[in-house]
C-alpha positions in Angstrom: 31.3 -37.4 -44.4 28.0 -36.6 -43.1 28.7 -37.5 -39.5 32.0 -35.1 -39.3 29.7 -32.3 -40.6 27.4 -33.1 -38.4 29.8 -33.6 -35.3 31.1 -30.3 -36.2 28.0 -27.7 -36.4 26.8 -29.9 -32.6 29.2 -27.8 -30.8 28.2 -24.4 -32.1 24.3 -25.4 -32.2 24.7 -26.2 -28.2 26.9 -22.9 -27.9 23.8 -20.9 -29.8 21.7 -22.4 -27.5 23.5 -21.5 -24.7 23.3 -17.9 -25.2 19.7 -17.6 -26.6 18.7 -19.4 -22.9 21.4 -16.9 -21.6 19.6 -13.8 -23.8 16.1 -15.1 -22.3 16.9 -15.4 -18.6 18.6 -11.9 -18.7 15.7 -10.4 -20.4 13.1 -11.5 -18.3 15.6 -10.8 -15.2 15.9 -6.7 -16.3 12.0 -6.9 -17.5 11.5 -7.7 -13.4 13.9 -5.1 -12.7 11.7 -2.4 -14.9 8.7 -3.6 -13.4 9.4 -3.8 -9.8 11.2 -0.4 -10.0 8.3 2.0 -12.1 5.1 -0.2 -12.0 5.1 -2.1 -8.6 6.7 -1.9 -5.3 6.9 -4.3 -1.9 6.6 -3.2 1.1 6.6 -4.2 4.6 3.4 -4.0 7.1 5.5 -2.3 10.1 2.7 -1.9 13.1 -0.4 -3.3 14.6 -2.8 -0.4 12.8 -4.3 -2.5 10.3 -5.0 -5.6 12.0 -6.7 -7.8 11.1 -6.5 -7.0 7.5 -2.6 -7.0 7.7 -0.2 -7.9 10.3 3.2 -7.1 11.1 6.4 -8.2 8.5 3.7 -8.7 6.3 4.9 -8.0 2.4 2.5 -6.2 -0.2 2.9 -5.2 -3.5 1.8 -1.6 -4.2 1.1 0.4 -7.5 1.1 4.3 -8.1 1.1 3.6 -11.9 -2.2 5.6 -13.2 -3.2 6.0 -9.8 -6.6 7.9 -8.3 -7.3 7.7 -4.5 -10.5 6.1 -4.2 -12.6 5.6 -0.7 -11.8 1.8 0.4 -8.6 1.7 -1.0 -5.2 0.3 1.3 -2.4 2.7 0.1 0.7 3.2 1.2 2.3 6.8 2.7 5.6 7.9 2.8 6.3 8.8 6.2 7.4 12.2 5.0 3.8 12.8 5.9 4.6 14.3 8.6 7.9 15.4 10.5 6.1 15.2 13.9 5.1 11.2 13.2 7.2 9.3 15.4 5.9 6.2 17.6 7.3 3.1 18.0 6.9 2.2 14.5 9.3 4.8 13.4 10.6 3.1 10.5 9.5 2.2 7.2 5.9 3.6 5.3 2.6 4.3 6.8 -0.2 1.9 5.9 -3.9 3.0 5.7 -7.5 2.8 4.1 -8.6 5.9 2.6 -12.0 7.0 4.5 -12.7 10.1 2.4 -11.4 12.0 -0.8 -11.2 15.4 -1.8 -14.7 17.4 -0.8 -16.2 15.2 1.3 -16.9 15.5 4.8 -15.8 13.4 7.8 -18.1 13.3 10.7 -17.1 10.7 14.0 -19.1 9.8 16.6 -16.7 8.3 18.9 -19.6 7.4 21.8 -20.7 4.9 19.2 -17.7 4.2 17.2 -19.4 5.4 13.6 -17.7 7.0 11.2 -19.8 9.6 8.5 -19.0 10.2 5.7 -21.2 13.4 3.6 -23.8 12.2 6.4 -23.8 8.8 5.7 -22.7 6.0 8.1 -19.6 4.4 7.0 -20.3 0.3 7.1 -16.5 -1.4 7.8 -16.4 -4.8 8.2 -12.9 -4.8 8.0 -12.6 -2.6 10.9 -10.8 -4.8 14.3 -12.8 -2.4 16.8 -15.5 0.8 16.5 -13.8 4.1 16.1 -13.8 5.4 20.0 -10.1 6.5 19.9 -10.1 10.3 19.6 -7.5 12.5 19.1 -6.8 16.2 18.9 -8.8 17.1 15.5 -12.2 18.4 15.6 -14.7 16.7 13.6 -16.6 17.0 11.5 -14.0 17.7 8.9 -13.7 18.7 4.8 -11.3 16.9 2.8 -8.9 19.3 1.2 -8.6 19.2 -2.5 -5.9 16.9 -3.3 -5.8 15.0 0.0 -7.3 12.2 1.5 -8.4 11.4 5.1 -7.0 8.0 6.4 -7.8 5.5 9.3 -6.2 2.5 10.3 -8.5 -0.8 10.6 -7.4 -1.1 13.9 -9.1 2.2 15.0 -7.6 2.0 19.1 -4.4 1.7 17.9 -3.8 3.7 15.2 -2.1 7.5 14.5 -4.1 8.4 11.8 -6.1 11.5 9.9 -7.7 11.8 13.7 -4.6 13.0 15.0 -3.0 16.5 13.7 0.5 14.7 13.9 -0.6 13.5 10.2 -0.3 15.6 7.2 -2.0 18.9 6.6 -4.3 18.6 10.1 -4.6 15.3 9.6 -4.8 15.2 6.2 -2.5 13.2 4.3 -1.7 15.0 0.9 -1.7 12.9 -2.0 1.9 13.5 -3.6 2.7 11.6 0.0 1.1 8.3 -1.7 3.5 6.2 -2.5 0.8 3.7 -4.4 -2.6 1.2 -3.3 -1.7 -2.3 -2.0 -2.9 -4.7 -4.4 -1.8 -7.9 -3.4 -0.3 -9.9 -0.1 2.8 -11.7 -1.2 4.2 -12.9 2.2 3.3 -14.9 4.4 2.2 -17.8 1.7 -0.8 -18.8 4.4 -2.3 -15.3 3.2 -1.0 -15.0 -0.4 -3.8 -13.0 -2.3 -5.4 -9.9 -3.2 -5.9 -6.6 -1.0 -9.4 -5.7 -1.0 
Protein backbone atom coordinates (compact mmCIF):
# COMPACT_ATOMS: atom_id res chain seq x y z
CA UNK A 1 0.00 0.00 0.00
CA UNK A 2 2.87 2.28 0.63
CA UNK A 3 4.35 2.16 -2.86
CA UNK A 4 0.75 2.99 -4.68
CA UNK A 5 0.69 6.10 -2.34
CA UNK A 6 3.80 6.84 -3.05
CA UNK A 7 3.55 6.24 -6.90
CA UNK A 8 0.75 8.44 -6.72
CA UNK A 9 1.83 11.87 -4.87
CA UNK A 10 5.44 11.38 -7.55
CA UNK A 11 3.50 12.79 -10.35
CA UNK A 12 2.09 15.80 -8.60
CA UNK A 13 5.50 16.40 -6.50
CA UNK A 14 7.36 16.55 -10.22
CA UNK A 15 4.29 18.72 -11.56
CA UNK A 16 4.93 21.18 -8.29
CA UNK A 17 8.29 21.21 -9.10
CA UNK A 18 7.76 22.08 -12.45
CA UNK A 19 5.96 25.23 -11.81
CA UNK A 20 8.00 26.52 -8.78
CA UNK A 21 11.31 26.20 -11.46
CA UNK A 22 8.70 27.75 -13.93
CA UNK A 23 7.67 30.60 -10.96
CA UNK A 24 11.60 31.17 -10.50
CA UNK A 25 12.77 31.53 -14.10
CA UNK A 26 9.83 33.97 -14.78
CA UNK A 27 10.59 36.02 -11.80
CA UNK A 28 14.04 36.51 -12.36
CA UNK A 29 13.23 37.01 -16.27
CA UNK A 30 10.59 40.30 -15.37
CA UNK A 31 13.19 41.22 -12.32
CA UNK A 32 15.75 41.74 -15.58
CA UNK A 33 13.07 43.35 -17.32
CA UNK A 34 12.54 46.08 -14.31
CA UNK A 35 16.07 46.47 -14.10
CA UNK A 36 17.23 46.97 -17.55
CA UNK A 37 14.25 49.28 -18.19
CA UNK A 38 14.38 51.97 -14.84
CA UNK A 39 17.90 51.23 -13.32
CA UNK A 40 20.29 50.38 -16.23
CA UNK A 41 20.43 50.76 -19.91
CA UNK A 42 22.95 49.43 -22.95
CA UNK A 43 24.07 51.28 -25.40
CA UNK A 44 26.01 51.31 -28.44
CA UNK A 45 29.58 53.29 -28.88
CA UNK A 46 28.55 54.78 -32.47
CA UNK A 47 31.81 56.95 -33.57
CA UNK A 48 35.47 57.28 -33.36
CA UNK A 49 35.18 60.32 -30.47
CA UNK A 50 36.21 58.32 -27.65
CA UNK A 51 38.91 56.34 -28.82
CA UNK A 52 40.81 54.77 -27.25
CA UNK A 53 38.70 54.50 -24.20
CA UNK A 54 35.79 53.03 -26.42
CA UNK A 55 35.58 51.99 -29.89
CA UNK A 56 32.87 51.67 -32.33
CA UNK A 57 29.78 48.84 -31.76
CA UNK A 58 31.05 48.85 -28.49
CA UNK A 59 28.12 48.00 -25.70
CA UNK A 60 27.95 49.82 -22.25
CA UNK A 61 25.70 49.75 -19.58
CA UNK A 62 24.64 53.21 -18.34
CA UNK A 63 22.76 54.35 -15.12
CA UNK A 64 20.71 57.72 -14.46
CA UNK A 65 19.35 56.14 -11.21
CA UNK A 66 20.32 58.83 -8.34
CA UNK A 67 22.52 60.42 -10.72
CA UNK A 68 24.90 63.79 -10.23
CA UNK A 69 27.26 64.83 -13.10
CA UNK A 70 30.57 64.74 -11.73
CA UNK A 71 34.00 65.98 -13.69
CA UNK A 72 35.56 62.54 -15.19
CA UNK A 73 32.50 60.87 -15.60
CA UNK A 74 31.63 58.89 -19.42
CA UNK A 75 27.82 59.72 -19.74
CA UNK A 76 25.72 59.22 -22.31
CA UNK A 77 23.49 62.21 -24.27
CA UNK A 78 20.55 62.03 -26.03
CA UNK A 79 21.10 63.35 -29.28
CA UNK A 80 18.17 65.70 -28.78
CA UNK A 81 21.07 67.79 -27.70
CA UNK A 82 20.99 69.50 -30.39
CA UNK A 83 18.78 69.75 -33.65
CA UNK A 84 21.80 71.08 -35.65
CA UNK A 85 24.02 67.78 -34.60
CA UNK A 86 24.32 65.83 -37.58
CA UNK A 87 27.67 64.09 -38.89
CA UNK A 88 28.21 60.91 -40.06
CA UNK A 89 27.37 59.45 -36.90
CA UNK A 90 23.82 60.55 -37.14
CA UNK A 91 22.29 57.80 -35.35
CA UNK A 92 22.10 56.53 -31.91
CA UNK A 93 23.35 58.68 -28.48
CA UNK A 94 26.24 60.98 -28.02
CA UNK A 95 29.05 59.60 -25.86
CA UNK A 96 31.33 61.98 -23.78
CA UNK A 97 33.47 62.77 -20.57
CA UNK A 98 32.26 65.47 -18.64
CA UNK A 99 35.17 68.27 -18.45
CA UNK A 100 33.39 70.78 -16.16
CA UNK A 101 30.11 71.17 -14.12
CA UNK A 102 27.95 73.80 -13.27
CA UNK A 103 30.21 77.20 -12.21
CA UNK A 104 33.34 76.32 -13.36
CA UNK A 105 35.28 77.76 -15.97
CA UNK A 106 36.77 76.21 -19.17
CA UNK A 107 39.82 77.73 -20.47
CA UNK A 108 41.68 75.88 -23.85
CA UNK A 109 44.81 76.48 -25.06
CA UNK A 110 44.78 74.84 -28.34
CA UNK A 111 48.67 75.91 -29.36
CA UNK A 112 49.51 73.40 -26.64
CA UNK A 113 46.57 71.10 -26.46
CA UNK A 114 45.75 71.92 -22.51
CA UNK A 115 42.62 72.15 -21.23
CA UNK A 116 41.84 74.51 -17.74
CA UNK A 117 39.72 74.04 -15.73
CA UNK A 118 38.97 77.25 -12.80
CA UNK A 119 42.80 77.80 -13.91
CA UNK A 120 43.99 74.64 -13.32
CA UNK A 121 45.54 72.37 -16.04
CA UNK A 122 43.38 69.48 -16.78
CA UNK A 123 45.78 66.04 -16.56
CA UNK A 124 43.95 63.34 -19.17
CA UNK A 125 45.67 60.40 -19.65
CA UNK A 126 42.86 58.97 -21.31
CA UNK A 127 42.90 61.54 -23.90
CA UNK A 128 44.06 59.78 -27.75
CA UNK A 129 45.63 63.35 -28.80
CA UNK A 130 46.16 67.15 -27.08
CA UNK A 131 43.10 69.33 -27.53
CA UNK A 132 44.33 71.48 -30.81
CA UNK A 133 40.87 71.02 -32.62
CA UNK A 134 39.02 74.34 -32.28
CA UNK A 135 35.81 75.15 -33.12
CA UNK A 136 33.53 78.17 -33.18
CA UNK A 137 33.15 78.87 -29.30
CA UNK A 138 35.20 81.29 -27.61
CA UNK A 139 37.01 80.26 -24.57
CA UNK A 140 37.41 80.68 -21.82
CA UNK A 141 33.89 79.71 -20.92
CA UNK A 142 31.35 79.43 -17.58
CA UNK A 143 29.42 76.36 -17.08
CA UNK A 144 25.78 77.25 -16.86
CA UNK A 145 23.92 76.08 -13.88
CA UNK A 146 22.48 72.81 -14.63
CA UNK A 147 24.81 71.90 -17.56
CA UNK A 148 27.95 70.35 -18.15
CA UNK A 149 30.70 71.00 -20.72
CA UNK A 150 31.76 67.77 -22.58
CA UNK A 151 34.83 66.57 -24.72
CA UNK A 152 35.41 63.53 -26.56
CA UNK A 153 38.82 61.55 -25.65
CA UNK A 154 39.61 61.68 -29.12
CA UNK A 155 39.90 65.56 -29.08
CA UNK A 156 40.68 65.81 -33.31
CA UNK A 157 37.85 64.04 -33.98
CA UNK A 158 35.20 64.89 -31.90
CA UNK A 159 31.91 67.53 -32.11
CA UNK A 160 31.81 68.36 -28.73
CA UNK A 161 31.08 71.43 -26.03
CA UNK A 162 33.88 73.26 -28.42
CA UNK A 163 31.49 73.49 -31.06
CA UNK A 164 28.19 75.65 -30.72
CA UNK A 165 26.33 72.75 -32.72
CA UNK A 166 26.12 71.18 -29.02
CA UNK A 167 23.49 72.18 -26.59
CA UNK A 168 23.04 75.66 -25.14
CA UNK A 169 26.51 77.08 -26.91
CA UNK A 170 28.07 74.14 -26.42
CA UNK A 171 26.76 73.27 -23.38
CA UNK A 172 25.04 70.12 -22.96
CA UNK A 173 22.01 70.60 -20.46
CA UNK A 174 21.74 67.97 -18.01
CA UNK A 175 17.93 66.72 -18.52
CA UNK A 176 19.84 65.67 -22.00
CA UNK A 177 21.77 62.95 -19.89
CA UNK A 178 20.58 59.95 -20.47
CA UNK A 179 22.93 58.22 -17.53
CA UNK A 180 27.13 57.54 -16.76
CA UNK A 181 28.55 54.44 -18.40
CA UNK A 182 29.55 52.21 -15.79
CA UNK A 183 30.55 49.17 -17.33
CA UNK A 184 31.79 47.63 -20.94
CA UNK A 185 29.72 44.56 -21.65
CA UNK A 186 30.77 43.88 -25.31
CA UNK A 187 33.36 42.92 -26.85
CA UNK A 188 34.32 40.12 -23.99
CA UNK A 189 38.27 41.05 -24.73
CA UNK A 190 37.28 44.45 -22.95
CA UNK A 191 34.57 43.28 -20.45
CA UNK A 192 34.92 45.65 -17.39
CA UNK A 193 34.39 48.80 -15.68
CA UNK A 194 34.23 52.41 -17.24
CA UNK A 195 36.55 54.55 -15.42
Amino acid sequence: MENENTKQKEPVSITKEAFEWLEVVVSAMLAVVIIFTFVFRVATIVGDSMKDTFYENEKIIITDWFYEPKVGDVVVVSRNVSNDYHTDESEGPIIKRIIATEGQTVDIDFNKGIVYVDGVALDEPYTRTPTNLHYDIQFPVRVPDNHVFCLGDNRNESLDSRSSRIGNNGMIDERYILGKAVFRVFPFDRFGGVY
